[in-house]
TORMAR-248449 format. One record per atom (N, C-alpha, C): x, y negated, z negated; residue in one letter. Coordinates in steps of 0.1 Angstrom, whole numbers, plus 5000, padded with zeros to 4 digits. Example, Ala and Ser with C-alpha at 12.3 -4.5 7.8 and 13.67 -1.06 7.14 Angstrom:
TORMAR-248449
513250574922a
512350454922a
513250334922a
512850224929s
513750114929s
512950004921s
This chain:
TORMAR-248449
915123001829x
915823071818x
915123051805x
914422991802x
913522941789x
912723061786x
911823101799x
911223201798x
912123321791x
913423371794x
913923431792x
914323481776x
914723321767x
915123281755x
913623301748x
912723271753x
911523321745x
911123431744x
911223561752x
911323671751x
912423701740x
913623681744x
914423721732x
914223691715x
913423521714x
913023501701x
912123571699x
911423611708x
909623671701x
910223821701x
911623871706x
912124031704x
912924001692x
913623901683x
914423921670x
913023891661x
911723791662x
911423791650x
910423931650x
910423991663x
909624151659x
910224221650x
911724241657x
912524281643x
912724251627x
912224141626x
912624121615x
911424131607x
910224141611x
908624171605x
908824301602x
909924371614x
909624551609x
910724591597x
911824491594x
912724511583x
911824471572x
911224341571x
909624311560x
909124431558x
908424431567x
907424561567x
908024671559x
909624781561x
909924821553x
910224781540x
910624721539x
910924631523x
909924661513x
909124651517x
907624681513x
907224811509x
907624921518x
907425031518x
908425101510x
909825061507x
910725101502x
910625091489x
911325191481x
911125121464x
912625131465x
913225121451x
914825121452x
915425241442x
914425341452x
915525451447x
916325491462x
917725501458x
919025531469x
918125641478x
917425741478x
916825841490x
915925751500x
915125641490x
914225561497x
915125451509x
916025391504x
916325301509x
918025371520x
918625491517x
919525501524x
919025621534x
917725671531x
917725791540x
915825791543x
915025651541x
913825651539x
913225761539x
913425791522x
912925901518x
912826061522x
913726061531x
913326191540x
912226201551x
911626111554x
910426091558x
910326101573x
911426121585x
911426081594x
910826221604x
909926231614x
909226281624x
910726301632x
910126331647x
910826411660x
911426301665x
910226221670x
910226101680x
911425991674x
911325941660x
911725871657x
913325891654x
913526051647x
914926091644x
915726091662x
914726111671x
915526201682x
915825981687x
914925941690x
915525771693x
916225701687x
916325711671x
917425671659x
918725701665x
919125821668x
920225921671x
920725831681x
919725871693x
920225771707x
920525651705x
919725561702x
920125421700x
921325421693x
921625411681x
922125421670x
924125471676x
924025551690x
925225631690x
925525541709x
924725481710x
924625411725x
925625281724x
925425221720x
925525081717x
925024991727x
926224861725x
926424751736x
927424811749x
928424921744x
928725011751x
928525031761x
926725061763x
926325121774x
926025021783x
925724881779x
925724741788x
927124701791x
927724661783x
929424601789x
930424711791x
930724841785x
931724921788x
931325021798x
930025081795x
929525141815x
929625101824x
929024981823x
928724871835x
930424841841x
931324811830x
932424741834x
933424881837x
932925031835x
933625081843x
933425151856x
931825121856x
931525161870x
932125061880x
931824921876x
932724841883x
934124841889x
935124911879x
936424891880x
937225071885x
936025191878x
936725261883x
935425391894x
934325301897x
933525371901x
932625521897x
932725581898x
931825691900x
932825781890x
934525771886x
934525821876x
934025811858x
933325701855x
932825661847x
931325781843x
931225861854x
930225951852x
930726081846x
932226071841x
932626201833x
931926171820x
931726031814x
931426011803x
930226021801x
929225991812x
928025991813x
927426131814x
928226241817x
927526381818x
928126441805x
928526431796x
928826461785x
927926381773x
927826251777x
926626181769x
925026301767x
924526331783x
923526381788x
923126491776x
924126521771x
923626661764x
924326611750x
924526521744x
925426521730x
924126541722x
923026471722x
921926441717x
921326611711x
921226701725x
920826821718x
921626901713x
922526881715x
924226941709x
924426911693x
924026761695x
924026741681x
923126761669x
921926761676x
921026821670x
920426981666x
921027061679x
921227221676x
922427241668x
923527211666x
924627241663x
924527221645x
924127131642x
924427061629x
922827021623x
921826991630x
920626951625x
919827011619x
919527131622x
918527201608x
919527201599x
920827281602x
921427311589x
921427201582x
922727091590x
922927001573x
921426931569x
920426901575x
918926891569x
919126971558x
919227091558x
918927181547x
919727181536x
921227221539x
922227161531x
922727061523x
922226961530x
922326791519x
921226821506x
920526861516x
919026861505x
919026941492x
919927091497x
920127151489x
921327121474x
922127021481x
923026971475x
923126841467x
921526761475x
921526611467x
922526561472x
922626541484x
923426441487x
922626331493x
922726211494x
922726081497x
922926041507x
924726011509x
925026001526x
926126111530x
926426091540x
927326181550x
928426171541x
928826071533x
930226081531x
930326181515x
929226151508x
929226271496x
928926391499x
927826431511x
927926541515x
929226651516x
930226551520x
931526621527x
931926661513x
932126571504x
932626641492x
931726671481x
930426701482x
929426821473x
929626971486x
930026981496x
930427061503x
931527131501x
932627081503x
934327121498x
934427061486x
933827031478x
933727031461x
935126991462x
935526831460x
936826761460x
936526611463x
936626541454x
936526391449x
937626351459x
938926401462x
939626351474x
939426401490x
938426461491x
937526481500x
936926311506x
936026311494x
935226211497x
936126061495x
937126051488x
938025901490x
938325891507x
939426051508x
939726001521x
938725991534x
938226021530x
936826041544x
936225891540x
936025841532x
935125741526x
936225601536x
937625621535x
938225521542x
938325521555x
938725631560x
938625661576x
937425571581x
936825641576x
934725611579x
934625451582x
935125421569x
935125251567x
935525181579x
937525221582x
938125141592x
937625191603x
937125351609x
936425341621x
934725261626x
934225261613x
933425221617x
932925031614x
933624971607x
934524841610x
934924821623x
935424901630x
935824841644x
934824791651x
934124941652x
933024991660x
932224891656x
931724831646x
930924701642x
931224591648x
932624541653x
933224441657x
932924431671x
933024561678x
932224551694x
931024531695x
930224571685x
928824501686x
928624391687x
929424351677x
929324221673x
929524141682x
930724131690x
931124101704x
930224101711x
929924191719x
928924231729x
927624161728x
927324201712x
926124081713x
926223931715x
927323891708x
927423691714x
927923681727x
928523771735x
928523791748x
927423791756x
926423901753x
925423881758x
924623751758x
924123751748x
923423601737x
924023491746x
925423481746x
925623351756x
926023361769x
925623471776x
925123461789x
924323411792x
923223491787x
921623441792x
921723301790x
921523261776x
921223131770x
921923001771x
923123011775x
923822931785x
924922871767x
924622891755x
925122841745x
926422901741x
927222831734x
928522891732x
928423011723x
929623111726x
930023251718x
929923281703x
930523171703x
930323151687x
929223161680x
928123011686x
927023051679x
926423141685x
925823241694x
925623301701x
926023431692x
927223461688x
927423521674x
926823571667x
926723461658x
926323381646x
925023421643x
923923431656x
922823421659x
922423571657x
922923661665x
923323801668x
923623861652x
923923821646x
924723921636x
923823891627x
922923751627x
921823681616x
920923801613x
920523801626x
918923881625x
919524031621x
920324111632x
920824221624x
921024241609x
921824161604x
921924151589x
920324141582x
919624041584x
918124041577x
917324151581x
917124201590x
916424361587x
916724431582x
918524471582x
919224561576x
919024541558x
919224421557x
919524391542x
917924401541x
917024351545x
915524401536x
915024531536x
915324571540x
914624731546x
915724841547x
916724841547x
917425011547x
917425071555x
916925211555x
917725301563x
915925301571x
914925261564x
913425311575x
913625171580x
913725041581x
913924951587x
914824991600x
916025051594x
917125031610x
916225171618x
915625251605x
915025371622x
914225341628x
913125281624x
912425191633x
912625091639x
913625011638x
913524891649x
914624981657x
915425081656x
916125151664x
915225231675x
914125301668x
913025371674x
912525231684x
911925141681x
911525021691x
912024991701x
913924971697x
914724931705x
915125051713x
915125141712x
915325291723x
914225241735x
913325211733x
911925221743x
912425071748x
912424991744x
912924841754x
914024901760x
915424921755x
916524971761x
915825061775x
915625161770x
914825271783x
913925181792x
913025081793x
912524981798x
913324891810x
914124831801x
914924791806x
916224791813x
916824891814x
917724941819x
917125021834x
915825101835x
915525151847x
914825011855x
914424901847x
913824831858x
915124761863x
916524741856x
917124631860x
918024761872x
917824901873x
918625001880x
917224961890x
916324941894x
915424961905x
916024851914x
915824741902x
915424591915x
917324561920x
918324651915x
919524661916x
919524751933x
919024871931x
919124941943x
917924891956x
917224821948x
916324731961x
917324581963x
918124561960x
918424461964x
919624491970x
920524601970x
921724651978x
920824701989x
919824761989x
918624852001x
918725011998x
918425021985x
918725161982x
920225231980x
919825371976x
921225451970x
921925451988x
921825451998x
922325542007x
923225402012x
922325272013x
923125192017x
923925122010x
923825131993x
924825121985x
926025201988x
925725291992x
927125401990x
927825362001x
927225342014x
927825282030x
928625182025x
928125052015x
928324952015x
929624962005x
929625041992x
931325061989x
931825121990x
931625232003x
932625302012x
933225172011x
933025072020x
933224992027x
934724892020x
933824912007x
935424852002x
936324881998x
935525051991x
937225151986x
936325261987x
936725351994x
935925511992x
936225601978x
937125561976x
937525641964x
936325581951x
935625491949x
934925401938x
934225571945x
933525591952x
932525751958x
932725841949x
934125871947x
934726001939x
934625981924x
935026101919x
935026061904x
936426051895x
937326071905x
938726071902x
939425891904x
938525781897x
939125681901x
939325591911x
939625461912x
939625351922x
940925381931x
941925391925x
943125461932x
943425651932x
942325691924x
942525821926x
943525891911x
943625801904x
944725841894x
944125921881x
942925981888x
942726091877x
942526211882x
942526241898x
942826311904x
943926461896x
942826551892x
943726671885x
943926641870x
944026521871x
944126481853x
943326581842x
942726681846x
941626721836x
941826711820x
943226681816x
943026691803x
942426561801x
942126461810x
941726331807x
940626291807x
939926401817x
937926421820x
937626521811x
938426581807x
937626701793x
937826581778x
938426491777x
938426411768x
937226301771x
937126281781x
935626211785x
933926271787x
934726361788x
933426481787x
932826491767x
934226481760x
934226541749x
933426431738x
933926301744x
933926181734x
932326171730x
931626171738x
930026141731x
929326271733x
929726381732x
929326471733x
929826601720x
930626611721x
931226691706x
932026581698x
932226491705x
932526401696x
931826331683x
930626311689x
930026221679x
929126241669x
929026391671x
929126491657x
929326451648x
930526371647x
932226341633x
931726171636x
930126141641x
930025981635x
929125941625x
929325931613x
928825911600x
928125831602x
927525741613x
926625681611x
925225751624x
925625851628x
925025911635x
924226081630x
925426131621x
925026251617x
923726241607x
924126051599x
922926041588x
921526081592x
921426061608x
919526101613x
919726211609x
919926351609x
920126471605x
919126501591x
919926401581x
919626421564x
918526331564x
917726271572x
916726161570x
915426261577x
915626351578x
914426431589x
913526471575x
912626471579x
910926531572x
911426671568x
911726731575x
911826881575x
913326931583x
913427051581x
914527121591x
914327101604x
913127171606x
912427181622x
911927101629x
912527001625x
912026871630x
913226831641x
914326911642x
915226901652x
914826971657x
914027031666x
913827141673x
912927041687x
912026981678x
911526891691x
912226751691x
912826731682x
913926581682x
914926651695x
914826711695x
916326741709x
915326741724x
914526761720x
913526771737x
913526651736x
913026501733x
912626411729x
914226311733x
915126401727x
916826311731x
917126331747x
916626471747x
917126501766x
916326391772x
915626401771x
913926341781x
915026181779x
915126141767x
915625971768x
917126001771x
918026071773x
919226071779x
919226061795x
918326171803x
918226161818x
917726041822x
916925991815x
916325901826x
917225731820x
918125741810x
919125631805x
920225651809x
920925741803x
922325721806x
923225701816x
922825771833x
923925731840x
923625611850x
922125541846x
921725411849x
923225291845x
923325261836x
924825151832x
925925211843x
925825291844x
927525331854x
926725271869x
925925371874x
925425321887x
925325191886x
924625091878x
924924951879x
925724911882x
926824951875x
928124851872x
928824921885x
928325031893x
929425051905x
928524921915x
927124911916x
926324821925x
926624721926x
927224641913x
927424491908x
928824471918x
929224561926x
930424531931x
930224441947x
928724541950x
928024451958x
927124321958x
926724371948x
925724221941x
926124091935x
927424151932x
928024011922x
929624011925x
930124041938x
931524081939x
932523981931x
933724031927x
934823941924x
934623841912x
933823911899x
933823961888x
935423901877x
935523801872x
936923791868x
936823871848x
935423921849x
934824021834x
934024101840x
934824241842x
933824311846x
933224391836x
933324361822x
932124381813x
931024261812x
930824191824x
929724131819x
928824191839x
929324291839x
928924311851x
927324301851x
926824421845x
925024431839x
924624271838x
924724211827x
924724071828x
924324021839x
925423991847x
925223921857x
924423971870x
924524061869x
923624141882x
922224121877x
922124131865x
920824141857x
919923961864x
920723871863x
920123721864x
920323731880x
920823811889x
921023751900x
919723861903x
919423971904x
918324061911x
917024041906x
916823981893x
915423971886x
914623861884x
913723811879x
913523701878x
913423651866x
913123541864x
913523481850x
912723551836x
911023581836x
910723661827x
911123791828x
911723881837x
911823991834x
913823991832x
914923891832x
916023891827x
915823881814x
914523791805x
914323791793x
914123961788x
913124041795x
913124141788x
914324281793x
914924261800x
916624281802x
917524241791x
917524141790x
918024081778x
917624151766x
916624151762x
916024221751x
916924351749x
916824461761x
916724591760x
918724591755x
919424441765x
920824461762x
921024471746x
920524371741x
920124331725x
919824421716x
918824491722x
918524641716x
919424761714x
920324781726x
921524881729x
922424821715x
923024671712x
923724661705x
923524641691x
922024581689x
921824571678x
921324731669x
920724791677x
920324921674x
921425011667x
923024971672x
923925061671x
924525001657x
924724871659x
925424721650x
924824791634x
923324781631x
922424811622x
922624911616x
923225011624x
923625181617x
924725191611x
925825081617x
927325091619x
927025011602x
926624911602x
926224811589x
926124931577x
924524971577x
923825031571x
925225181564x
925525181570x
926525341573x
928025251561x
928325171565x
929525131561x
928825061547x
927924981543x
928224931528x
927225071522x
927225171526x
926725281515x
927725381512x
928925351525x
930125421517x
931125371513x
931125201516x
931525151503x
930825091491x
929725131489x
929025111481x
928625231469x
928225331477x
928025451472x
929025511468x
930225531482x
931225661479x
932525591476x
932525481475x
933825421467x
933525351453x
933125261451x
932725181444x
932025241429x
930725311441x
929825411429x
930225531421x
931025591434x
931725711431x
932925681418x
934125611424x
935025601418x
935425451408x
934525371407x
934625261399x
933225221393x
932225241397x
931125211386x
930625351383x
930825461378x
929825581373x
928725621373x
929025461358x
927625521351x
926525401354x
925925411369x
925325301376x
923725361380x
922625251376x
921225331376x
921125311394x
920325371396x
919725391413x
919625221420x
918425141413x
918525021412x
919924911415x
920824961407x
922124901407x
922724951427x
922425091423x
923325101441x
922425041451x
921425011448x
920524951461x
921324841462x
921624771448x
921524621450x
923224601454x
924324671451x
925324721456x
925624711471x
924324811477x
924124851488x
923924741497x
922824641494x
923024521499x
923824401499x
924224401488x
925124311490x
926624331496x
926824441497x
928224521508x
927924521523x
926224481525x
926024461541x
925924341542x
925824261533x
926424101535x
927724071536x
928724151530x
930024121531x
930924171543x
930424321544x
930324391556x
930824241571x
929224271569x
928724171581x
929724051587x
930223931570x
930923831570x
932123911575x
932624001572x
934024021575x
933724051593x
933524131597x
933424171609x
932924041620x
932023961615x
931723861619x
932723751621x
933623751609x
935023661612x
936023751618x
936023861618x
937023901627x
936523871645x
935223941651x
934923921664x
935123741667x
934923641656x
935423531661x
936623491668x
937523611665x
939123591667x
939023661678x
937923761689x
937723791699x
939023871702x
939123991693x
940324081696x
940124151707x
940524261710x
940024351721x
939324371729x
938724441738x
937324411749x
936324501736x
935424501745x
934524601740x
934024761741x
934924771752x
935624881760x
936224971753x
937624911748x
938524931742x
938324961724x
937624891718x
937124871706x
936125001706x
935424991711x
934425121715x
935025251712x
935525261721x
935825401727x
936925451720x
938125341713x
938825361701x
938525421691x
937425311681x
936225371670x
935825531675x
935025541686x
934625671688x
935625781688x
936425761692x
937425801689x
938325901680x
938725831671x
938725831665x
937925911651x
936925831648x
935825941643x
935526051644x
935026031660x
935026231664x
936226301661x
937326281658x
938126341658x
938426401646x
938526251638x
938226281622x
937626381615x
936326371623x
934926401612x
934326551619x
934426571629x
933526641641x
933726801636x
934726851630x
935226941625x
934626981612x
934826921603x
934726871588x
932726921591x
932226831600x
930726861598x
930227021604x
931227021614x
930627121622x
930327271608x
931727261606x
932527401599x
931827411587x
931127251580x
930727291566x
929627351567x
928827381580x
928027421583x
927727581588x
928827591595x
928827721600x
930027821601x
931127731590x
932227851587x
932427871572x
931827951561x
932028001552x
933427981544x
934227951554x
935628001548x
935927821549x
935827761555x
936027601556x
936327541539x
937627521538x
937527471522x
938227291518x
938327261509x
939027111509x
940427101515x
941027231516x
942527191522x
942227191537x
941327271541x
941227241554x
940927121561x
939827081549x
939126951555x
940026841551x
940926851543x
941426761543x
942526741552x
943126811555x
943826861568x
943526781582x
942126841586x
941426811598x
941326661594x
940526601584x
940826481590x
941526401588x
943026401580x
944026331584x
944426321596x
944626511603x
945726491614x
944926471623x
943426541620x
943026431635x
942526311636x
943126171624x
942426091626x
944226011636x
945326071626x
946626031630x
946426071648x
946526191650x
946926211661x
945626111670x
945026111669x
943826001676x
944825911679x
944825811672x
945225671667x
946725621677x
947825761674x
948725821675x
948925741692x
947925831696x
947825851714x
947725801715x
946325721709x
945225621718x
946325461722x
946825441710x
947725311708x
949325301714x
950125481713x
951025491719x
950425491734x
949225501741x
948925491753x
949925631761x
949425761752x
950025861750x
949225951761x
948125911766x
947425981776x
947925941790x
948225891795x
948725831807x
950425951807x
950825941800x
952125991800x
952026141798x
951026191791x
951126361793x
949726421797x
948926301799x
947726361802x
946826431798x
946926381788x
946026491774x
945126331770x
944126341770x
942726231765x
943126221749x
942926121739x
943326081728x
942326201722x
940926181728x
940026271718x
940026411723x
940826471732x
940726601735x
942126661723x
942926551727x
944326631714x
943626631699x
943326531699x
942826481682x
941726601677x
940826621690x
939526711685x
940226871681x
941126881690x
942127031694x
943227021681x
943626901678x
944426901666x
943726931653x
942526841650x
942026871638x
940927021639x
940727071652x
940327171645x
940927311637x
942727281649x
943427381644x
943727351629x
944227251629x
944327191612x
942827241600x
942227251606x
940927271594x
940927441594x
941327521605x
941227641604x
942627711598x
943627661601x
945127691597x
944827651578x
944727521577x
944527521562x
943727551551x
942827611557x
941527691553x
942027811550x
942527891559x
942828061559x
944128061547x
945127951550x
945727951543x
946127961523x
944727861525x
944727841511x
943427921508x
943027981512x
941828141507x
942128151491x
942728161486x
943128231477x
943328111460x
944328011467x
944227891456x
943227851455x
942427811469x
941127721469x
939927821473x
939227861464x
938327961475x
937027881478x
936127891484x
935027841484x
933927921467x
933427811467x
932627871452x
930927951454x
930928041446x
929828121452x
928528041454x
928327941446x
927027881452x
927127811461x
928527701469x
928427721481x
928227771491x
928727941490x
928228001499x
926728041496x
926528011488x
924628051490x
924128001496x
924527821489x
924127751501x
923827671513x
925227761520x
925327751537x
924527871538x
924228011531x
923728061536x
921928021534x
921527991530x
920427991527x
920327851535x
921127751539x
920827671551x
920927731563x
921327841565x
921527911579x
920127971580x
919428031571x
918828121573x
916928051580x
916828161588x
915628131596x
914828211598x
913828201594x
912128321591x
911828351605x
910828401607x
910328491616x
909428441623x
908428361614x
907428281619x
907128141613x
906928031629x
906427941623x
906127871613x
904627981607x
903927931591x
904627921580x
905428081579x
906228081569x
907228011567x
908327931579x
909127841580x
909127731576x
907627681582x
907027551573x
906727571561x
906127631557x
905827661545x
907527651535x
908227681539x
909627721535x
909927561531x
910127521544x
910927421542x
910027291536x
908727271531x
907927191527x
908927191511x
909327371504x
909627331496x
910927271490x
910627171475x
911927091475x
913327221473x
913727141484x
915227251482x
916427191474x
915927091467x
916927051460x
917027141444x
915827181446x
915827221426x
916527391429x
917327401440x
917727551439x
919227541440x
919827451438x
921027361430x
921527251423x
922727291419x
923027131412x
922827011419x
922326871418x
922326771423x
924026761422x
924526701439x
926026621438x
925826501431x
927226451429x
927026301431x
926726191438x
């Protein structure tokens, strides 16, 4: 196991040379350090995305549901498969063009230089915060979970350890630090995850005698309707599993940011080839595992540490180290965005916005950092108190968000008529009705998925309160310029590039 812990030291202080390394590269103007400069390529935006929206998730909540409910765990996995170019066709050229046009910063000003409303951006600015607070606390989890598997050391520090190095890339380097070590960590994750799925199915004797083998102990784990069968017809409950990382995560502010960080518009165009290619050959690997581990590691009293443990019993000691790694990478990758995402909108869109004004660029950096120190401490003393699984925390956060947000981005994009009452609409009630279900344990009882009502509530709410208020609140003509002039798309190539090289900010007002 030594071997193992040495891999993982020589995989945090790589990371932390590449948070240096940006630091360097960054100056402390807010575009440099929250969106590195606009600067970002295909490869890098399309693996940011992935990582970034994966988590630890994909190690302890896949794994521990292939375990427990088999082969239905692949509803969430065929909806993952395609979020990546969904999200990148749907919303990526445009809001690319739109922020830019508008001077926005992050996702949370966007929303309100969009629907032109300072209570736009408070209430979204809080949502954002407490969903993505959670969703930081599973990381956080997951990684001293992991961390004290392998290493045999307690949770705590294992922690402690976990959330260190995350924080010191993040706090030296910004938003090109976390895309790069994100971009790194996508390729170990991908690495790691098919080798630990090989020597898994070579050590059951392949797919055919895996399947013989949990016939054997429940046929139903085969199907995708559950261990007992109890999702059998359920469909409002697999269209909400379908929905969650796939139109869902649209509406996650720390995911939509790759979008506004692209080089160019058209730089989604091969970022989505680039997300399929790393979705097939990743995503429904953690489920298959975690159904295998039932033969490899039976009677499980955590079956979120299923991966884990399968991982130390099929491989050998240097290659659990770079297993380890790739787990580390799934969480830290996501942890870094969740960080990075949360003290810029409390830093930026509360703080900046509504209590310091009149604050030079310089000041929000230093803002900026020091809210991913506080950030961090808080979240860090809360996962000490080891609340919920990671499961649960997860898929809550996601939740949530998509529900909130998913609407709000889609529409500011491609419905003209979308105004503040709508959006504000959309994402109160669908952050309520989320929350609502998820906690009233409201899906079991009518069979409707928390994020299928919530996505279905807030859109009728953004469309109902939109049409409504036409007239009090209209959208303002240079908004509609420019969504249109972010919609619009040339004929060729050259001229396209050529287009979009130029600064699209000087053809409106800078937001706030």
């Amino acid at each position: 196991m030594n071997i193992a812990v040495a891999f993982l030291i020589i995989y945090f202080l790589v990371m932390i040379l590449i948070g240096i390394w940006a630091m360097k590269k960054s100056s402390n103007d807010s575009e440099d350090f929250l969106l590195a400069g606009r600067s970002l390529g295909p490869a890098v935006t399309a693996l940011r995305l992935q990582s970034s929206s994966m988590s630890g998730y994909m190690f302890a909540g896949a794994g521990s549901l292939g375990y427990s409910s088999g082969y239905f765990g692949m509803w969430y996995a065929l909806g993952d498969l395609g979020g990546g170019v969904l999200n990148l066709s749907i919303i990526g050229r445009r809001m690319r063009k739109l922020t830019k046009i508008l001077g926005s910063i992050s996702s949370i000003e966007y929303l309100e230089n969009r629907y032109q409303s300072s209570a736009v951006r408070m209430v979204a600015s809080i949502l954002a915060l407490g969903g993505l607070f959670l969703y930081l606390m599973s990381q956080f989890i997951a990684g001293g979970a992991g961390l004290a598997s392998v290493t045999g050391i307690s949770f705590d520090i294992a922690l402690v350890i976990a959330v260190a190095v995350i924080v010191s890339y993040t706090f030296l380097g910004g938003y090109l630090a976390v895309a790069y070590t994100d971009f790194v960590q996508a390729i170990i994750m991908l690495i790691g995850m098919v080798w630990i799925l090989i020597a898994t199915l070579q050590a059951v004797g392949g797919l055919t005698a895996g399947h013989q083998q949990i016939e054997a102990i429940n046929p139903n784990l085969l199907t995708m309707f559950g261990a007992d069968l109890e999702y059998q017809n359920q469909w409002g409950l697999i269209i909400g599993a379908l929905l969650i990382f796939s139109i869902g995560y649209m509406g996650w502010p720390h995911v939509v940011v790759s979008h506004m960080a692209m080089k160019k518009p058209s730089v989604s165009r091969m970022a989505g080839v680039y997300s399929t290619a790393f979705n097939l050959l990743f995503i429904p690997a953690p489920y298959l595992v975690g159904l295998l581990a039932l033969i490899v590691v039976p009677n499980l009293a955590a079956p979120e540490q299923a991966i884990f443990e399968v991982a130390k019993t099929v491989l050998p000691s240097f290659a659990v180290g770079i297993v380890m790694a790739a787990v580390m990478a799934a969480i830290m990758s996501t942890a870094d965005a969740l960080l990075l995402q949360a003290s810029t909108i409390a830093s930026r869109d509360l703080v900046g916005r509504f209590f310091l004004k009149e604050v030079s660029e310089k000041t929000l950096v230093k803002v900026s950092r020091i809210t991913v120190l506080v950030m961090a401490l808080g979240g860090l003393t809360m996962a000490l108190l080891q609340p919920p699984s990671v499961l649960f925390l997860a898929t809550f956060a996601a939740t949530v968000l998509g529900a909130a947000f998913a609407p709000a981005y889609i529409c500011a994009v491609w419905w003209r008529k979308a105004n503040k009452v709508g959006a504000l609409a959309s994402m109160l009630v669908g952050s309520s009705v989320s929350v609502v279900w998820k906690l009233g344990d409201l899906g079991a009882a009518t069979g409707l998925d928390p994020m299928l009502i919530g996505i279905v509530c807030s859109t009728l709410a953004m469309i109902v309160g939109s049409l409504l208020t036409q007239k009090s609140h209209p959208v303002s003509a240079h908004i509609l310029d420019a969504i249109d002039s972010a919609a619009s798309v040339t004929n060729t190539r050259s001229t396209r590039d050529v287009k979009e090289d130029i600064d699209l900010s000087t053809q409106m007002p800078e937001g706030r």
